[in-house]
PAZAPA-4460 file (N, C-alpha, C; in steps of 0.05 Angstrom, whole numbers, plus 32768, in hexadecimal, padded with zeros to 4 digits):
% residues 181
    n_x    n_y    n_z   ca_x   ca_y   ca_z    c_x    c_y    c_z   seq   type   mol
   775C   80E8   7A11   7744   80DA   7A0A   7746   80CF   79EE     1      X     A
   773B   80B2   79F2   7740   80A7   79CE   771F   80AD   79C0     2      X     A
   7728   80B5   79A3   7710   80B3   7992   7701   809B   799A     3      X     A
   76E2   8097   7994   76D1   8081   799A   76CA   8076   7978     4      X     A
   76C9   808A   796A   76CB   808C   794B   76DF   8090   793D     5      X     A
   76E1   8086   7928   76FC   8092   7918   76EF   8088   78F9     6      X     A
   76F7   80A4   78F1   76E5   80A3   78CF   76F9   8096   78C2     7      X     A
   76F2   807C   78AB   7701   806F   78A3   76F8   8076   7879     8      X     A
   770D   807F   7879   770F   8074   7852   7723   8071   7848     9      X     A
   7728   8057   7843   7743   8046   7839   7735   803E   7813    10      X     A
   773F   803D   7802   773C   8035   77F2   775B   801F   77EB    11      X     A
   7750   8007   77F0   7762   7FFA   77E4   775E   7FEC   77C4    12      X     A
   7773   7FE5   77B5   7775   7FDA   77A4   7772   7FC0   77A1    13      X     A
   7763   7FB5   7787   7756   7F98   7784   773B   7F95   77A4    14      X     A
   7739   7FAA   77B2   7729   7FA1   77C8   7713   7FB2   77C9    15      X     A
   7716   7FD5   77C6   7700   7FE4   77BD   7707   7FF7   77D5    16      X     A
   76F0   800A   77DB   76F9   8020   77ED   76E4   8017   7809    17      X     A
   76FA   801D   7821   76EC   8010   783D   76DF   802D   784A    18      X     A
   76C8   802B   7854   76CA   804B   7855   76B1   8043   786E    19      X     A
   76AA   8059   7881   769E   8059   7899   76A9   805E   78B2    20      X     A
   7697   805E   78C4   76A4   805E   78E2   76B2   8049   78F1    21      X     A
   76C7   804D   78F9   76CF   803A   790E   76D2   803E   7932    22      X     A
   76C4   8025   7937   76C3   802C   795A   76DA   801C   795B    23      X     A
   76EE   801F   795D   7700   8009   7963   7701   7FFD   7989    24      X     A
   7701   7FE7   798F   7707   7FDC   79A6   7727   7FE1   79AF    25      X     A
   7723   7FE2   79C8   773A   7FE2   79D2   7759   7FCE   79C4    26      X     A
   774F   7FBD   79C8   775D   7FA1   79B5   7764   7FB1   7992    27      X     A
   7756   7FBF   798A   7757   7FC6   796C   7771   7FDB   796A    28      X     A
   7766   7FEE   7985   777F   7FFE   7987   779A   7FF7   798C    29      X     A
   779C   7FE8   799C   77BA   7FE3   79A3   77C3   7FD1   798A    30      X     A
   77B0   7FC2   7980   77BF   7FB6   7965   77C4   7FC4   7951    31      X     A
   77B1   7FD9   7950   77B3   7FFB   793B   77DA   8004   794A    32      X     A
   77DF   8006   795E   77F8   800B   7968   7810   8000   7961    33      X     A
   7809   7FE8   7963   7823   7FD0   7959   7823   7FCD   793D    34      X     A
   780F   7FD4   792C   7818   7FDA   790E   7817   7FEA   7905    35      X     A
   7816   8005   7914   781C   8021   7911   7836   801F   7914    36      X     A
   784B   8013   7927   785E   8018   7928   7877   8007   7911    37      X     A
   7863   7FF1   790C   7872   7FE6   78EE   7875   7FF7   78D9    38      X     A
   785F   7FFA   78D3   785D   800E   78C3   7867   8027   78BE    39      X     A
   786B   8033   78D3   787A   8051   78D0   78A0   804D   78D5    40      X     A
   78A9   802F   78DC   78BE   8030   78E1   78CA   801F   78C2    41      X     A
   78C0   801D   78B2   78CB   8011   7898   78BC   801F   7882    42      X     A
   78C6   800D   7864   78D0   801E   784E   78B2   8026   7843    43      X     A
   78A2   800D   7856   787C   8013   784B   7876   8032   7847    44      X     A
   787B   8041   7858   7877   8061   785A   788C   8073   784F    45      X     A
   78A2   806A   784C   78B7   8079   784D   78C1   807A   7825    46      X     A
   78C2   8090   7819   78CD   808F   7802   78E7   807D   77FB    47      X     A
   78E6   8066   77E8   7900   8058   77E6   791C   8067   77E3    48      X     A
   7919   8075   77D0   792E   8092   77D3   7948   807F   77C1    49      X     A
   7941   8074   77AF   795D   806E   77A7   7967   804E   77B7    50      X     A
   795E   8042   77C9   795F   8027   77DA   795C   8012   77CF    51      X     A
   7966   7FFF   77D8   7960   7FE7   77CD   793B   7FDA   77CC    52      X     A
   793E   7FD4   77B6   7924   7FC7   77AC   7916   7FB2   77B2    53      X     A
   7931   7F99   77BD   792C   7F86   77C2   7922   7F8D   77E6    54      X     A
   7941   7F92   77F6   7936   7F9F   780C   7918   7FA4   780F    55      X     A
   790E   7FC2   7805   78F1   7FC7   7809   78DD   7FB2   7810    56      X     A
   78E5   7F9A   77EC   78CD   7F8A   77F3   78D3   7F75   77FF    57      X     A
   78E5   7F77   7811   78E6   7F5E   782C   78DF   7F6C   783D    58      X     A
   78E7   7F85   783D   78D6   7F9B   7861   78B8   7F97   7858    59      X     A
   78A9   7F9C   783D   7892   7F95   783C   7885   7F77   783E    60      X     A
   7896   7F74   783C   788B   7F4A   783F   7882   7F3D   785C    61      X     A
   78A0   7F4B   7866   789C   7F4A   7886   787B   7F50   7895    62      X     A
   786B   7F5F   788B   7858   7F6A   7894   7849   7F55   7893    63      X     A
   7849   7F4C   787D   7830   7F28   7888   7839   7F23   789B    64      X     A
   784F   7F21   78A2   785A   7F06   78B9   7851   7F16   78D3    65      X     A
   7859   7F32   78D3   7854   7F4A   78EE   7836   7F4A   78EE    66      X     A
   781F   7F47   78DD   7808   7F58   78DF   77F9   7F38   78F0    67      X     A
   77FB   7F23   78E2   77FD   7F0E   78EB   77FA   7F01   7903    68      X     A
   7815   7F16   7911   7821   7F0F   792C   780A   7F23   793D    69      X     A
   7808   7F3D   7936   77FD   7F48   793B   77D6   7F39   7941    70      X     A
   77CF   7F2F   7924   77AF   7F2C   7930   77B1   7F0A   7942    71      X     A
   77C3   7F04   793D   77BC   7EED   7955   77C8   7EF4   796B    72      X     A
   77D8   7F03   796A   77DE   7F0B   7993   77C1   7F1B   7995    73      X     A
   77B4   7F2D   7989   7799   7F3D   798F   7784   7F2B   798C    74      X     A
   7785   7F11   797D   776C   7F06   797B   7750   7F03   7974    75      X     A
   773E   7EFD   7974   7728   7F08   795D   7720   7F1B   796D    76      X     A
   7721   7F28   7984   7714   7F41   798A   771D   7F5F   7975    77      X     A
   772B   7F53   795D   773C   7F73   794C   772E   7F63   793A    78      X     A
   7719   7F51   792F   7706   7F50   791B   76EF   7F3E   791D    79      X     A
   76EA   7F50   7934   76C3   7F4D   793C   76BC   7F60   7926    80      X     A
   76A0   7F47   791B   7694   7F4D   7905   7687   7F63   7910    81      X     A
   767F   7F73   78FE   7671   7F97   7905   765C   7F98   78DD    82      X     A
   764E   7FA6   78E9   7639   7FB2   78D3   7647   7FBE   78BE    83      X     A
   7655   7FCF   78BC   7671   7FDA   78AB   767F   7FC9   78A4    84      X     A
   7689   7FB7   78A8   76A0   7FA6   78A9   76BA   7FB4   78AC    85      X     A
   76B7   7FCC   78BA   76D1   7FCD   78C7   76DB   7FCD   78D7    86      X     A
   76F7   7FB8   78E5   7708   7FB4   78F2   7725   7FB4   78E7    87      X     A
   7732   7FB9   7904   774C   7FAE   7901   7754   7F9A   78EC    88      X     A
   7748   7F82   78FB   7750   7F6A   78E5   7748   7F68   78CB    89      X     A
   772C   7F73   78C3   772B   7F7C   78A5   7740   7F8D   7895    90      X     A
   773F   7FA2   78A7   7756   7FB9   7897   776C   7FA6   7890    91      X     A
   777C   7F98   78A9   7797   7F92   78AB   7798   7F7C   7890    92      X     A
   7786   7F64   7891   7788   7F55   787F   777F   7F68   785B    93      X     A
   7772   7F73   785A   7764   7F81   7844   7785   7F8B   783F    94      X     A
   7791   7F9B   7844   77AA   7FA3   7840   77BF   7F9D   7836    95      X     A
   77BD   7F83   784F   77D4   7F69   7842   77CD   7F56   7822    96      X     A
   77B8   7F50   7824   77B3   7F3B   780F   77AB   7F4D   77F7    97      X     A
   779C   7F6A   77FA   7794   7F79   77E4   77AF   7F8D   77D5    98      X     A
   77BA   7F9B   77F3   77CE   7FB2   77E6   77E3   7FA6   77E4    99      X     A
   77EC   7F8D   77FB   780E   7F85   77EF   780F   7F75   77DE   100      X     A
   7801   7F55   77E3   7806   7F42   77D1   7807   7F45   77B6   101      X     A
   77F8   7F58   77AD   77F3   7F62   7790   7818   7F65   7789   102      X     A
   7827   7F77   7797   783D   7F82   7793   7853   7F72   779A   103      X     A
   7850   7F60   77B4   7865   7F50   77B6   786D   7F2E   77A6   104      X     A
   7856   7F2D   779C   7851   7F14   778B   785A   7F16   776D   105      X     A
   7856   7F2A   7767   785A   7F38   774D   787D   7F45   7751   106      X     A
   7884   7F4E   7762   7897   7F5E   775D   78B3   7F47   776E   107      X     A
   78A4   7F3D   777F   78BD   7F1D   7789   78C7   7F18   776D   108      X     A
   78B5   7F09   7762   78C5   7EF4   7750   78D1   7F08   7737   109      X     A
   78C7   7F16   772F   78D0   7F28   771C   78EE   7F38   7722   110      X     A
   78F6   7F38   7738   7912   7F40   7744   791E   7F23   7746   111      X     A
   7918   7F0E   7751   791A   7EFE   7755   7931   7EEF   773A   112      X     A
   791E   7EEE   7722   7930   7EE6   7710   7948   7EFA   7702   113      X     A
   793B   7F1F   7706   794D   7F2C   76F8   7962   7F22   7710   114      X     A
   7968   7F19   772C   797C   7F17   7738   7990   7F08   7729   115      X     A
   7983   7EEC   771E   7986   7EDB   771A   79A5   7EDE   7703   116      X     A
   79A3   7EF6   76F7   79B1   7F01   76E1   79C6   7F13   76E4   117      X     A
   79CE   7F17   7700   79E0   7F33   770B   79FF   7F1D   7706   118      X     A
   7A0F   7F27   76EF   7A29   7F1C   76F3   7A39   7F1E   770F   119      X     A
   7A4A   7F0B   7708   7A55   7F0A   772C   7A66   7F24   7729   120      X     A
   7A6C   7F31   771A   7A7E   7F46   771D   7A72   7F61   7721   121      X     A
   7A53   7F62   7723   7A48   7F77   772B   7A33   7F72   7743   122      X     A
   7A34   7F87   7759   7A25   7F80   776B   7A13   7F8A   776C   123      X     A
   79FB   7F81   777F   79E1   7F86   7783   79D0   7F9D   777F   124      X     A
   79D9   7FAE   7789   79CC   7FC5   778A   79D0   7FD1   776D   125      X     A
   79EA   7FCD   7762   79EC   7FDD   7750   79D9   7FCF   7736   126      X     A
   79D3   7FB0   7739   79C8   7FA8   7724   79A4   7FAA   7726   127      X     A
   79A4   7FAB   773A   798C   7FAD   7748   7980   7FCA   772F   128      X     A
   7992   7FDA   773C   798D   7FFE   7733   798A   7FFE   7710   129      X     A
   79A5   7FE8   76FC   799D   7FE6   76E7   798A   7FD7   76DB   130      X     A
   7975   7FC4   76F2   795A   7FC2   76E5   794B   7FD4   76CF   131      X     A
   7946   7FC4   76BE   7927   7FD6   76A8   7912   7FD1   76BD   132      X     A
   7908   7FB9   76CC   78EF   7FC1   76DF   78EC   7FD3   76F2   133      X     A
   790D   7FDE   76F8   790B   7FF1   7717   78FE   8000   7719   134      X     A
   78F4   8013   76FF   78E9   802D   7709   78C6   8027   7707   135      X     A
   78C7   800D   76FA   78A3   8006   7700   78A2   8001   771D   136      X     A
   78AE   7FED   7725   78B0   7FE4   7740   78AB   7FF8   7756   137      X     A
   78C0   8009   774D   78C4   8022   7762   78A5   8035   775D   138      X     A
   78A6   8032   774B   7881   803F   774B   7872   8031   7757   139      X     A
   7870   8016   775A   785B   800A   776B   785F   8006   7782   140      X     A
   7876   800C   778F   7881   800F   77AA   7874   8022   77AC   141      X     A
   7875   8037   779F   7870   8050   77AA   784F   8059   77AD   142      X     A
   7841   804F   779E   7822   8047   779A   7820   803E   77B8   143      X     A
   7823   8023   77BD   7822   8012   77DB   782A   8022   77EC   144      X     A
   7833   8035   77EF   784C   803B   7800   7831   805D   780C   145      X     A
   7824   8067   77F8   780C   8074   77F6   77F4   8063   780A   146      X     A
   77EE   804D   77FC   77E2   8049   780D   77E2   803B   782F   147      X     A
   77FC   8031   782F   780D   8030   784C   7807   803E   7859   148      X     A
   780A   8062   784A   780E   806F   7862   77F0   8073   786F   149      X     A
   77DC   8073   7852   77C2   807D   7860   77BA   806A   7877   150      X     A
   77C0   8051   7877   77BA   803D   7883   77C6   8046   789E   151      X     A
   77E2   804B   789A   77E9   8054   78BB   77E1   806E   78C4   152      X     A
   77DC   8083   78B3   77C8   80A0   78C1   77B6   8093   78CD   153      X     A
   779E   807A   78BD   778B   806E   78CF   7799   8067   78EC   154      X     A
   77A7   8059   78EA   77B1   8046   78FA   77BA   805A   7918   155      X     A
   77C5   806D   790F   77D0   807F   7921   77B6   8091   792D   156      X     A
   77A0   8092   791F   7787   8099   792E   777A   808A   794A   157      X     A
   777C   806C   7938   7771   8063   7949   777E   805C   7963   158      X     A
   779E   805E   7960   77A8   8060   7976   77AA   8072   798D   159      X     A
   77AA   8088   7978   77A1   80A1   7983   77BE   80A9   7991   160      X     A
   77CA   80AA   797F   77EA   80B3   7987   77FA   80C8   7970   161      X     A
   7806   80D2   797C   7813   80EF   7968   781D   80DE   7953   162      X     A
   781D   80ED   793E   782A   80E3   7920   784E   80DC   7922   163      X     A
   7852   80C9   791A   7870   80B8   791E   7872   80B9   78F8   164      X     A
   7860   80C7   78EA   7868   80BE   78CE   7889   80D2   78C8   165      X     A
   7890   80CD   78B2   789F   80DB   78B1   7891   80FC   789C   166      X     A
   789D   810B   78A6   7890   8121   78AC   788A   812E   788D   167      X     A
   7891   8132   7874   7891   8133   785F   788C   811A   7850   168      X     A
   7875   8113   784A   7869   80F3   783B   7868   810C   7821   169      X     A
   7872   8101   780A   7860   810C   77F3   784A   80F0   77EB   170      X     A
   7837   8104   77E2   781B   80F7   77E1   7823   80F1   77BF   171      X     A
   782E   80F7   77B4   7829   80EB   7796   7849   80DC   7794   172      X     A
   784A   80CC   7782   785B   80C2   7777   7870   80D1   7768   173      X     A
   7884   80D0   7771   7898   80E0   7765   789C   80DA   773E   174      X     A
   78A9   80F2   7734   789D   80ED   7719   78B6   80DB   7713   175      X     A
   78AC   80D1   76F4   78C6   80B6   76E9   78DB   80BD   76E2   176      X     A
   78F0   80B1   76ED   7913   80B7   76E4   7916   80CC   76FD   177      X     A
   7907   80CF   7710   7919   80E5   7722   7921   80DB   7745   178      X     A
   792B   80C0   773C   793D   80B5   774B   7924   809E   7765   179      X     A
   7905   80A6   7758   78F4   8092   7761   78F2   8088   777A   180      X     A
   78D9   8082   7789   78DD   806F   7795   78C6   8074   77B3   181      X     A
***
């Protein structure tokens, strides 16, 4: 039997905290499904652990293009207006334009040019790693990456399917200089 309710409190950033009941529709759930499973299968949830930086924020980029795909195969039935204002399509967009863009707009171009500077005799990863911005970066990965997951605990409610997260999330940010991420 699926929940008819599902208690919702998301506080996102630049957007404020979403908080109330959700009846989600049928249509809400299965789209709750298909970005439950983005989500728990990339670096959004998963501690960077020492990984590439750039990597991450192309697996996070990807998610406009997936969430995207997602509300127009579901269609406006995942954001029928409601008294709360919450839906699917609120959350999904609130997420994208409030929790990533903040991070991928800011943190694109800012790798972008340190790329710009990697002599040809040293490669990627390793110049990547001797960034001065890495370990900010890697903190705001790791911020996003917090609220990713709460997003997919929602998400995985409303699907109403066993937890696919990976099984140890630390909830705080790992401290600075201890390999981050």
């Amino acid at each position: 039997m699926k929940p008819s309710h599902i208690r919702v409190s998301l506080n996102i950033p630049f957007f404020g905290t979403v908080e109330g009941t959700w009846e989600p529709s049928t249509a809400e759930r299965n789209a709750s499904w298909d970005l439950y499973v983005q989500l728990v299968t990339r670096v959004a949830v998963v501690q960077l652990e020492g990984g590439s930086l750039q990597e991450a924020l192309d697996s996070l980029y990807q998610l406009f293009g997936i969430t995207r795909g997602i509300l127009t195969k579901y269609g406006p039935d995942v954001a029928v207006k409601r008294r709360n204002g919450i839906s699917f399509g609120r959350l999904a967009v609130a997420i994208l334009n409030y929790g990533l863009r903040p991070l991928t707009l800011k943190w694109h171009r800012e790798l972008v040019i340190y790329e710009a500077t990697r002599p040809p005799t040293m490669d990627k990863f390793s110049h990547e790693h001797a960034w001065d911005g890495a370990d900010e970066m890697r903190a705001e990965l790791d911020k996003t990456r917090l609220l990713l997951t709460d997003f997919a605990e929602l998400l995985e409610k409303v699907a109403n399917v066993e937890s696919l997260l990976p099984p140890h999330i630390p909830r705080q940010p790992p401290e600075k200089g201890r390999g981050g991420g």
